[in-house]
N, C-alpha and C positions, 0 to 999 in steps of 0.2 A: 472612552473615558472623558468626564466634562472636566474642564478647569474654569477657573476666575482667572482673568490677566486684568492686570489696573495699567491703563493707557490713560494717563494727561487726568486724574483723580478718580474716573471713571472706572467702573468692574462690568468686563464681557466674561460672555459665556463662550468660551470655544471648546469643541470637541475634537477629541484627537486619539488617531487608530493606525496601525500599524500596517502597511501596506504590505512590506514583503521585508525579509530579516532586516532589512540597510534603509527603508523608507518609511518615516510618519509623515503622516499628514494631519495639520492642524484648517479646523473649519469654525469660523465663527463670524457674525454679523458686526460690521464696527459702523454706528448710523446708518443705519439702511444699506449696507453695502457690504457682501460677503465678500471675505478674505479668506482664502486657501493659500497654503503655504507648505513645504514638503523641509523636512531634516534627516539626517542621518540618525538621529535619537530623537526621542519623545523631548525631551527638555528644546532638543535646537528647532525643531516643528512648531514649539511655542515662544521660544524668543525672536524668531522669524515673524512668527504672525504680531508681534507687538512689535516689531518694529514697519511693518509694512501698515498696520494701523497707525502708529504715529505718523509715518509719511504721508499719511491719508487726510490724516487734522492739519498736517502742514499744507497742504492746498488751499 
């Protein structure tokens, strides 16, 4: 399933699929640089990957 996450004004594209009942996993490119990220729900797979994106622009 694709989403839009807006990190610092910007909209990525991440995908995100459910690995086993208890694991998603979110995948999406933030500037050249793929970020995966795992949650216990689809929603915490994507607030994960936006925040490891922000930590990325904070570099």
């Amino acid at each position: 399933m694709q989403h839009t996450v807006r990190v610092w004004d910007h909209s990525y594209e991440v995908s995100v699929h459910q690995k086993s009942k208890t694991v998603w996993i979110a995948i999406g490119d933030y500037d050249g640089r793929r970020i995966e990220t795992k949650g216990r729900s689809e929603s915490q797979a994507l607030a994960s990957w936006r925040e490891a994106a922000r930590y990325q622009g904070n570099l």
